[in-house]
NUKE-212559 format. One line per 4 residues: number of its first residue (from 1); their letters; for each residue x, y, z of C-alpha. Coordinates in steps of 0.1 Angstrom, whole numbers, plus 5000, padded with zeros to 4 digits. Layout:
N
NUM> A> X/Y/Z ~ ...
This chain:
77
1> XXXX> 0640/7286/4555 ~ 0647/7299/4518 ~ 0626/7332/4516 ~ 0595/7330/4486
5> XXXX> 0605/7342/4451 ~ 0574/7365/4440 ~ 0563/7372/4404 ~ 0533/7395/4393
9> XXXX> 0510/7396/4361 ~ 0504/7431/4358 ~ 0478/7448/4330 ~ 0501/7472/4309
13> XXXX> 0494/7500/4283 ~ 0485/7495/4248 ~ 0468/7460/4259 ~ 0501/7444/4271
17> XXXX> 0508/7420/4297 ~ 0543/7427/4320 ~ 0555/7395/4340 ~ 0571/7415/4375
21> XXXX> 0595/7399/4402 ~ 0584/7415/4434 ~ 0614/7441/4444 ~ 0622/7449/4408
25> XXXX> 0613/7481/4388 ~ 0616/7468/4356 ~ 0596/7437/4341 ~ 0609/7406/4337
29> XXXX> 0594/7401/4303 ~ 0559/7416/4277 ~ 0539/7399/4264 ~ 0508/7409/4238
33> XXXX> 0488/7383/4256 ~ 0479/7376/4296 ~ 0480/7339/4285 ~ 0514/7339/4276
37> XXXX> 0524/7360/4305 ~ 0508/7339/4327 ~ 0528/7309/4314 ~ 0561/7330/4314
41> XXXX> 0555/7337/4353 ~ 0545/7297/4361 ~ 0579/7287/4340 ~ 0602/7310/4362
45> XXXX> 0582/7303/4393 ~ 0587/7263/4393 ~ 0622/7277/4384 ~ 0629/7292/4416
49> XXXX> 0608/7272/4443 ~ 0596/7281/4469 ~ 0580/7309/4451 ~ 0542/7326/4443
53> XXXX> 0527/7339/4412 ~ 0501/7364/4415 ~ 0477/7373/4387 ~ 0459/7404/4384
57> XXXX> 0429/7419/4360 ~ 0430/7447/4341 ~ 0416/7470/4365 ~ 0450/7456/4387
61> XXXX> 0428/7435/4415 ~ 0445/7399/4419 ~ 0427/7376/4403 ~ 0438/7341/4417
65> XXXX> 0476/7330/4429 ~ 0499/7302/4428 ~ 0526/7288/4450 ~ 0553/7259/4442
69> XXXX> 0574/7249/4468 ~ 0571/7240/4501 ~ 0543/7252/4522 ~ 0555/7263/4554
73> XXXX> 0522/7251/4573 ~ 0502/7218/4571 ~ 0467/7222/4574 ~ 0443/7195/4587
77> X> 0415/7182/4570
């Protein structure tokens, strides 16, 4: 099974929003606004399926997350 592509909205300095793979040092791309980061991360997310997006606050706690792609388990209900 294909292994899931992670990307993170992190809080940067001066106000700025930095959209992360997971593994990488270096952002993928900045943006002035979390909005637009956030957007950024769900474009190359549904890119790459399966993968997770992870969005965090400023003070760096994840805030919600998203997954496209197969789930690997079925829930019941």
């Amino acid at each position: 099974m294909a292994r899931r592509t992670a990307y993170s909205v992190t809080p940067r300095s001066q106000g700025k929003w930095a959209v992360i793979k997971d593994g990488n040092s270096r952002a993928s791309s900045t943006h002035r606004k979390k909005s637009a980061a956030v957007r950024k991360a769900k474009k190359l997310a549904k890119k790459h399926k399966p993968s997770t997006v992870k969005i965090q606050g400023r003070n760096g706690r994840i805030q919600r997350k998203h997954s496209y792609g197969n789930d690997p388990t079925r829930y019941r209900g």
